[in-house]
C-alpha positions, -999 to 999 in steps of 0.1 A, spaced: 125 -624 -317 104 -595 -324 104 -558 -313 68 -557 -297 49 -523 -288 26 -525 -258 2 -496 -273 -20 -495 -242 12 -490 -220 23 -463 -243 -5 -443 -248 14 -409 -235 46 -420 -257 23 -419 -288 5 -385 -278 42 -370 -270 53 -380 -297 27 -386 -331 23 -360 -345 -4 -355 -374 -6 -345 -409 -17 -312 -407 15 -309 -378 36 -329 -402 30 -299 -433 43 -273 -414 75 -294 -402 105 -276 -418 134 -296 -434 156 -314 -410 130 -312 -382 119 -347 -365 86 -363 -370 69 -392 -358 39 -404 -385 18 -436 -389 -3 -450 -419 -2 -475 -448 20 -479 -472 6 -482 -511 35 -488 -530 70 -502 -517 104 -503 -535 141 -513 -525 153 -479 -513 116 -465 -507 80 -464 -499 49 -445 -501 30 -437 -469 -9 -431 -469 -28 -414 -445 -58 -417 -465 -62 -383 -475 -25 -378 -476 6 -397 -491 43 -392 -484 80 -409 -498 98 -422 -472 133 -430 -479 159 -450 -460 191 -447 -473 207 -479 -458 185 -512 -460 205 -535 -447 178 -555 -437 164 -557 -471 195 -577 -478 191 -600 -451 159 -610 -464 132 -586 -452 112 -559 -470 82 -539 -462 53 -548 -480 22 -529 -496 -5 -533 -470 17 -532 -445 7 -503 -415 41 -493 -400 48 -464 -373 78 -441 -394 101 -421 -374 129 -394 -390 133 -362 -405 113 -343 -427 138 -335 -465 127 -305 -487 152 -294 -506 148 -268 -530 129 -282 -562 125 -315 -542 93 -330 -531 87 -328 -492 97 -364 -478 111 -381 -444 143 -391 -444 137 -423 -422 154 -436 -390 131 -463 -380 102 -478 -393 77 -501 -376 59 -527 -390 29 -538 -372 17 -567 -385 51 -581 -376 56 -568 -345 91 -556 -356 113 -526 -357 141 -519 -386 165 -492 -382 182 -473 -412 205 -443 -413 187 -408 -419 215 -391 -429 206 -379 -465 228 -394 -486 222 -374 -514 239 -344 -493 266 -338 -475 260 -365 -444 264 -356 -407 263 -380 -375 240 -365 -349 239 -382 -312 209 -388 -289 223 -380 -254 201 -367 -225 207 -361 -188 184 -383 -166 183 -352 -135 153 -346 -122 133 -365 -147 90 -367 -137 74 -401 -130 54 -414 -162 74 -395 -186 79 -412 -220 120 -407 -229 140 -414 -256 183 -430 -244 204 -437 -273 235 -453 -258 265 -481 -260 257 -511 -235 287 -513 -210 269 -543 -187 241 -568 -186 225 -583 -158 195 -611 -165 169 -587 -178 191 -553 -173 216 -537 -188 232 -504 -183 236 -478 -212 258 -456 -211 248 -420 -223 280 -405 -232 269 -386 -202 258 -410 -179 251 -445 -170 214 -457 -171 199 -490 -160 175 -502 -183 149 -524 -170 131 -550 -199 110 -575 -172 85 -557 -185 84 -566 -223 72 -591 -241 106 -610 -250 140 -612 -231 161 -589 -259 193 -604 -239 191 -641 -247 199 -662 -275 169 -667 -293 151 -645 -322 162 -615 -341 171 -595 -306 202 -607 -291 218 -581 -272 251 -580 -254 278 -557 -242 292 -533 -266 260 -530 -290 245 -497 -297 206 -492 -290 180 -469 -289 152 -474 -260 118 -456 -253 106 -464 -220 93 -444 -186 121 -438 -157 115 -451 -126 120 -425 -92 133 -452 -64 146 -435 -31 167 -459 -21 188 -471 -56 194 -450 -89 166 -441 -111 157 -470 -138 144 -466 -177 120 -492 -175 117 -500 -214 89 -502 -237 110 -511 -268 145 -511 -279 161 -507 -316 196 -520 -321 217 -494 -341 235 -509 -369 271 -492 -378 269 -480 -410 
């Protein structure tokens, strides 16, 4: 199964949240960025993203994936998400977290945490008060139930019910490369949902299962 990103439905997630070259220069080390563009030369533990007019090494420092089989290709036009890494004497680069791939449709997650220094874990948690309709937010979280096509995350501050009826693929059955259950650790991007009557829902637009490193 493939992570699929509806861009028409996510048109405010990618002005919130792609940023552009000029944005991305001025990004200081250790700040997040979200950038997009093809890559021109790919390696085991790296690649080179092009803009065109601008190229940048993205690193990931655990491919797990590659060692299942997969790889990024050169050609391939991929969405990169993680932090920028300029060290002193070192060139500027992003330290990636996730990188999308579109011709596949798929996500791959990797650990951002520089190797090469001292690492650090860092959490996603968010409080869902008093969230506005048609905002675009980010829930990293441990799933404590499943229910057909929902599950509930829990926050570390909170539960959230996350809604998936409205994605491509069922991420909670047994078929493809997204098989979620209880006790696996995701990421989702979605829109919450303002009902009077029950709790608020995440309806998601994708999801990326965290691997434990």
């Amino acid at each position: 199964m493939q992570y699929k990103l509806n861009i028409k439905s996510s048109l405010l997630l990618i002005s919130m949240l792609l940023i552009s070259f000029s944005t991305f220069s001025k990004a200081k080390n250790g700040e997040w960025v979200i950038v997009r563009g093809k890559v021109s030369h790919a390696a085991p533990d790296y690649f080179i993203l092009d803009k065109g007019y601008k190229k940048v090494l993205v690193e990931m420092d655990d491919w797990d994936w590659f060692k299942e089989g997969y790889k990024i290709l050169k050609g391939d036009r991929v969405i990169v998400q993680g932090k920028i890494d300029h060290d002193f004497l070192e060139r500027r680069k992003i330290e990636a977290n996730s990188v999308y791939v579109q011709g596949l449709n798929t996500y791959y997650y990797a650990s951002s945490d520089d190797e090469e220094t001292e690492p650090y874990h860092h959490h996603y948690f968010f409080e869902t008060y008093e969230i506005p309709d048609e905002i675009k937010y980010d829930f990293t979280g441990t799933i404590s139930r499943i229910d057909d096509r929902e599950f509930v995350l829990n926050t570390g501050l909170r539960e959230v019910t996350v809604d998936t009826e409205d994605m491509k693929y069922n991420p909670m059955d047994d078929k493809g490369l997204t098989q979620l259950k209880v006790g696996d650790a995701v990421r989702v991007y979605g829109d919450i949902e303002n009902n009077f009557f029950t709790d608020d829902v995440l309806n998601a637009n994708w999801i990326i299962t965290l691997k434990k490193q």
